[in-house]
DRENNU-360615 format. One record per atom (N, C-alpha, C): x, y, z; atom name. Coordinates in Angstrom, 1 decimal. Atoms other than C-alpha are relative to their C-alpha. Example, Ala and Ser with C-alpha at 12.3 -4.5 7.8 and 13.67 -1.06 7.14 Angstrom:
<rec <0.9 -1.2 0.0> "N">
<rec <12.3 -4.5 7.8> "CA">
<rec <0.9 1.2 0.0> "C">
<rec <-0.9 -1.1 0.0> "N">
<rec <13.7 -1.1 7.1> "CA">
<rec <-0.8 1.1 0.8> "C">
//
This chain:
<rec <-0.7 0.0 1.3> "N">
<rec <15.7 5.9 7.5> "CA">
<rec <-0.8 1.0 -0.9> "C">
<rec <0.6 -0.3 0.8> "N">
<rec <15.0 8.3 5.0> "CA">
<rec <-0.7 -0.3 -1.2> "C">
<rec <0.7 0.8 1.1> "N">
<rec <13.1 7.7 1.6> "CA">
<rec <1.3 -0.3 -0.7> "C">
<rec <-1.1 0.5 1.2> "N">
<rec <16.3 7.9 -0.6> "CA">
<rec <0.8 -1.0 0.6> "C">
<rec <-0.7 1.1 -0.5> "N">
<rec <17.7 5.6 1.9> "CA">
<rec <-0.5 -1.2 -0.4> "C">
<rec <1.0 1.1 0.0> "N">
<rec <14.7 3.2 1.4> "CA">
<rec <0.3 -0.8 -1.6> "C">
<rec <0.0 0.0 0.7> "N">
<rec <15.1 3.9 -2.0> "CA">
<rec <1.4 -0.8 -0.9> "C">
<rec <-1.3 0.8 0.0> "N">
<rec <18.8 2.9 -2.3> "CA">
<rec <0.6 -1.1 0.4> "C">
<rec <-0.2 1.0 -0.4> "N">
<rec <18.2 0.3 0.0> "CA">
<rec <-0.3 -1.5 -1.2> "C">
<rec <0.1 0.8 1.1> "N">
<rec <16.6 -1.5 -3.0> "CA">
<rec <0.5 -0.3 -1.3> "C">
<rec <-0.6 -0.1 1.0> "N">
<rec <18.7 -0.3 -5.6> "CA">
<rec <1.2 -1.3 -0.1> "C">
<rec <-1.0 0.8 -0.6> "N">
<rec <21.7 -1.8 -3.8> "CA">
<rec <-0.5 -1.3 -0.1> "C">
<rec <0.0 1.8 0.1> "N">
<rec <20.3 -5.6 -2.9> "CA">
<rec <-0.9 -0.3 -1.1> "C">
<rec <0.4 0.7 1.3> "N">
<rec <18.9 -5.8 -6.2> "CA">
<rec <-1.3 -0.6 0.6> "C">
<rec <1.5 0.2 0.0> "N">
<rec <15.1 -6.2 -5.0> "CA">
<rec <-0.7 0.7 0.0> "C">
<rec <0.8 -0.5 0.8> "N">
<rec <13.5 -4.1 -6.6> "CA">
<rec <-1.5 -0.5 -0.7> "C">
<rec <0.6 0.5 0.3> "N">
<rec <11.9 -6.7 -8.2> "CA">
<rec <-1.3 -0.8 0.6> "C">
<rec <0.4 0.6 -1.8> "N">
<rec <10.4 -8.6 -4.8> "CA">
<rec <-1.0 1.2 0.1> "C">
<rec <0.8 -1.2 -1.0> "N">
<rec <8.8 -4.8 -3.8> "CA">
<rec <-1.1 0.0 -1.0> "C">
<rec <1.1 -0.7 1.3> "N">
<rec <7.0 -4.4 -7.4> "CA">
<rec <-0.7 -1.3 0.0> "C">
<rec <0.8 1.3 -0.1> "N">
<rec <5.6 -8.3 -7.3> "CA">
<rec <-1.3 0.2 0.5> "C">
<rec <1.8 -0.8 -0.7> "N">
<rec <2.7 -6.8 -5.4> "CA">
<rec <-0.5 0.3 -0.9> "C">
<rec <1.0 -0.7 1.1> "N">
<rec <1.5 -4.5 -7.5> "CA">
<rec <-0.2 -1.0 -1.8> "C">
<rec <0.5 0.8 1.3> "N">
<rec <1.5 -7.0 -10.6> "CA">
<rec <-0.7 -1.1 0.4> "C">
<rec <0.4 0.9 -0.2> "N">
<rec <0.4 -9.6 -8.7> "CA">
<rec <-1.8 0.2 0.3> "C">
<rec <1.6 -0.9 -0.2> "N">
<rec <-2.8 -7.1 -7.8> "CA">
<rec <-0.7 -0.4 -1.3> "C">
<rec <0.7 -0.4 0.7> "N">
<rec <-3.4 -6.5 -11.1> "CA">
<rec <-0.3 -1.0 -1.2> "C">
<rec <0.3 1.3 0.9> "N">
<rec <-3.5 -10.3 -12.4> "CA">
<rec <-0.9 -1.0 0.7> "C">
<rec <0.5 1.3 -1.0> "N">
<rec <-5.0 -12.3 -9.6> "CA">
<rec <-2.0 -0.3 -0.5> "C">
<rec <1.6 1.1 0.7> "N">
<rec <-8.4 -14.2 -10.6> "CA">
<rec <-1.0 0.7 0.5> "C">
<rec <0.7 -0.4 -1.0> "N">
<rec <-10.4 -13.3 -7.5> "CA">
<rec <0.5 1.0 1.0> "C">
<rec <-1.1 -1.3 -0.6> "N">
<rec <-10.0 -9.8 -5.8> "CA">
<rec <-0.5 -0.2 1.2> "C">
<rec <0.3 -0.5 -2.2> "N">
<rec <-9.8 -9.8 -2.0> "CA">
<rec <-0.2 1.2 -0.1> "C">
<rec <0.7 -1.4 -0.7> "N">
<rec <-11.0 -6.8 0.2> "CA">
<rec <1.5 0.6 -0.5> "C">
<rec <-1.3 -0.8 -0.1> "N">
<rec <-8.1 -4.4 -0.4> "CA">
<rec <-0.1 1.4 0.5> "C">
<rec <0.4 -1.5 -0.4> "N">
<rec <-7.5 -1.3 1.1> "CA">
<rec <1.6 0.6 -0.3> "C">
<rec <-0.9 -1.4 0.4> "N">
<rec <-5.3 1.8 0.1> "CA">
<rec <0.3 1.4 1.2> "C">
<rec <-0.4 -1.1 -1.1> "N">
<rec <-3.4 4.3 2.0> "CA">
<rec <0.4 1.0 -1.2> "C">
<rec <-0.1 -0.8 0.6> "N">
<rec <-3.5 7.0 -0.6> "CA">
<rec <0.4 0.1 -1.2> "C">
<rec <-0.5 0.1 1.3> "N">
<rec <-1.4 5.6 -3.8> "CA">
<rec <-0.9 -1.2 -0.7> "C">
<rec <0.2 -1.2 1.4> "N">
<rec <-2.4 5.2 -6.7> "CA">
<rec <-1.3 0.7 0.4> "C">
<rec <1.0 -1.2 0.0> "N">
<rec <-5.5 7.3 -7.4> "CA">
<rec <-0.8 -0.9 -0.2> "C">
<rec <1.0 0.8 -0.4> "N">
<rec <-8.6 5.9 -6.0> "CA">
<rec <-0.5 -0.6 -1.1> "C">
<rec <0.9 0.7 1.6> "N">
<rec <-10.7 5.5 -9.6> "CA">
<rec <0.7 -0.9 -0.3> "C">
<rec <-1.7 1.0 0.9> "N">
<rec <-7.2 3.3 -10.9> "CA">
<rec <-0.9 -1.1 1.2> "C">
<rec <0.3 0.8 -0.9> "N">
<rec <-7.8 1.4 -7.7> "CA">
<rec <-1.2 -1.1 0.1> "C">
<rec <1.6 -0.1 0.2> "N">
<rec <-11.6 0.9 -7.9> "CA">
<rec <-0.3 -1.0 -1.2> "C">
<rec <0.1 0.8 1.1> "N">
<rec <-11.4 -0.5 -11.4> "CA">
<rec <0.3 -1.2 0.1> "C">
<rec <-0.8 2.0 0.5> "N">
<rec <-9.0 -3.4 -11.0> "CA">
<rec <0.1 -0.6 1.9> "C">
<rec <0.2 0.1 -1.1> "N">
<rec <-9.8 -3.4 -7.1> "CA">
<rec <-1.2 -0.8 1.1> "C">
<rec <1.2 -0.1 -1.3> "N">
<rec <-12.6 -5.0 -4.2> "CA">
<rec <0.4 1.2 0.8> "C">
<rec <-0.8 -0.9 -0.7> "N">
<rec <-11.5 -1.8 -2.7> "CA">
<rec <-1.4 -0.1 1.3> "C">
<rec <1.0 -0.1 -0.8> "N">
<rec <-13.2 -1.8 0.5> "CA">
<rec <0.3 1.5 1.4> "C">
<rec <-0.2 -1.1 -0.4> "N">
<rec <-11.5 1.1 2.1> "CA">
<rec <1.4 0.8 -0.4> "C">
<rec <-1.1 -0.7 0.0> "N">
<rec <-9.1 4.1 1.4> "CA">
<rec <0.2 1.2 0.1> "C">
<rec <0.0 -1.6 -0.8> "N">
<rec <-7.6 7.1 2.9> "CA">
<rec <0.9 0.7 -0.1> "C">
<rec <-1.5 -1.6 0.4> "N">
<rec <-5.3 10.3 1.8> "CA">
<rec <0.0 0.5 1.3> "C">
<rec <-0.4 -0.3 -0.9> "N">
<rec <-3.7 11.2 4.3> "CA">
<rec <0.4 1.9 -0.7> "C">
<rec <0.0 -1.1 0.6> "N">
<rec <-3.3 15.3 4.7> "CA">
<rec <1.4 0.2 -0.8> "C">
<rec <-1.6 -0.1 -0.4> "N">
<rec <0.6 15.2 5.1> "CA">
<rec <0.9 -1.4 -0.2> "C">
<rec <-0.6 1.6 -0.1> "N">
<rec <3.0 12.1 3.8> "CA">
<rec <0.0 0.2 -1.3> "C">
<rec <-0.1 0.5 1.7> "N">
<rec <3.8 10.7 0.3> "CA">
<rec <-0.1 -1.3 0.4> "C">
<rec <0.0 1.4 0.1> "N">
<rec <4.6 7.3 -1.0> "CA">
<rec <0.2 -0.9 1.0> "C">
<rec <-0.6 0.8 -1.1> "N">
<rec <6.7 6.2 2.0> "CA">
<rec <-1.3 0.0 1.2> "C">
<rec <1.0 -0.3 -1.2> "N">
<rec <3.7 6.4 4.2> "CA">
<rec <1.0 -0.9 1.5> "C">
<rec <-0.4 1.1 -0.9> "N">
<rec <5.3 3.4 6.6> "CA">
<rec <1.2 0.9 1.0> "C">
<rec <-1.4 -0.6 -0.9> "N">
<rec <8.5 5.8 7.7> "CA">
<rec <-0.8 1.5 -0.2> "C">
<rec <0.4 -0.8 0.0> "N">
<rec <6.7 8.8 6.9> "CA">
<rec <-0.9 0.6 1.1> "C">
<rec <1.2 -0.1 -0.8> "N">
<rec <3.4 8.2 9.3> "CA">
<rec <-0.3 -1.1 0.7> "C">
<rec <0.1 1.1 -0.2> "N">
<rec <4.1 5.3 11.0> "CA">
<rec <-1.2 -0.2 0.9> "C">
<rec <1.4 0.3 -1.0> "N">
<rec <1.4 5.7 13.8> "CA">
<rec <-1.2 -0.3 -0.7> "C">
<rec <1.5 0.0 1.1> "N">
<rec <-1.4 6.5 11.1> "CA">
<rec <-0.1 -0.7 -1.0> "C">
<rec <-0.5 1.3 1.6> "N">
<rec <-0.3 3.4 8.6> "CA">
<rec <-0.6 -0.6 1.3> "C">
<rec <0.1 1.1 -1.1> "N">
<rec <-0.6 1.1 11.8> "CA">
<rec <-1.8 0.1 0.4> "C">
<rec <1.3 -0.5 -0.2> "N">
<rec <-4.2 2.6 12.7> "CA">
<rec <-1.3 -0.3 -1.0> "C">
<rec <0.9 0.4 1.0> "N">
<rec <-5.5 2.3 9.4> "CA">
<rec <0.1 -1.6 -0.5> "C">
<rec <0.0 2.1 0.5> "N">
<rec <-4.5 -1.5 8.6> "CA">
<rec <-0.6 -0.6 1.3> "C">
<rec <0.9 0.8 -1.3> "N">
<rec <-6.1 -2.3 12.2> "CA">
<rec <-1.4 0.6 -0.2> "C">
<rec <1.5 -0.3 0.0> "N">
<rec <-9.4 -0.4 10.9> "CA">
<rec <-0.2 -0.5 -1.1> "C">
<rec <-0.1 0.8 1.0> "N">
<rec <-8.7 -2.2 7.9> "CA">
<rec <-0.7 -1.7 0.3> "C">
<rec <-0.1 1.7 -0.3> "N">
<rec <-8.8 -5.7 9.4> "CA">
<rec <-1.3 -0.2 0.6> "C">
<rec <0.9 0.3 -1.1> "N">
<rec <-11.4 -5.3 12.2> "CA">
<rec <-1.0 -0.2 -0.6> "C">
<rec <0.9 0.9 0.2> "N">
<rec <-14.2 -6.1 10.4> "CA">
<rec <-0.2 -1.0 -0.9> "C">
<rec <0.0 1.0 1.0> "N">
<rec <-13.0 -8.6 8.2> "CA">
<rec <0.5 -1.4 1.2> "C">
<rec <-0.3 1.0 -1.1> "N">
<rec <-12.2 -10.8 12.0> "CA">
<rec <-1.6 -0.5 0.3> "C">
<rec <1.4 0.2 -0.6> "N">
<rec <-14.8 -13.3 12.8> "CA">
<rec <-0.5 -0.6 0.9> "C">
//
């Protein structure tokens, strides 16, 4: 699927609302878990209101990382994880 597909997919079933809950729910929560970033927003933004414990720009990709780079999204949430297993 392409982005404006992705993009229209939300427009259409009206959840919009559901995708953005994340990022508010980031930037209110009490106690910050590990978090890690795949290149959006800009790291310092991150850092501030973040436990950032890892994050990586990719050379090639935008927002859609997931349909964009799916091997290299998948790679980084499992080097994400692996040392937070105990």
């Amino acid at each position: 699927m392409h982005i404006q597909g992705t993009i229209t997919l939300y427009w259409l079933t009206n959840t919009g609302a559901t995708f953005t809950r994340l990022y508010y729910k980031a930037q209110h929560a009490e106690g910050m878990l590990p978090s890690g970033y795949v290149d959006t927003p800009p790291e310092e933004r991150v850092r501030r209101c973040c436990n950032l414990t890892r994050f990586t720009s990719f050379e090639q990709g935008g927002h859609f990382v997931a349909l964009e780079r799916p091997e290299d999204l998948v790679r980084e949430i499992r080097a994400f994880f692996r040392p937070l297993r105990s």
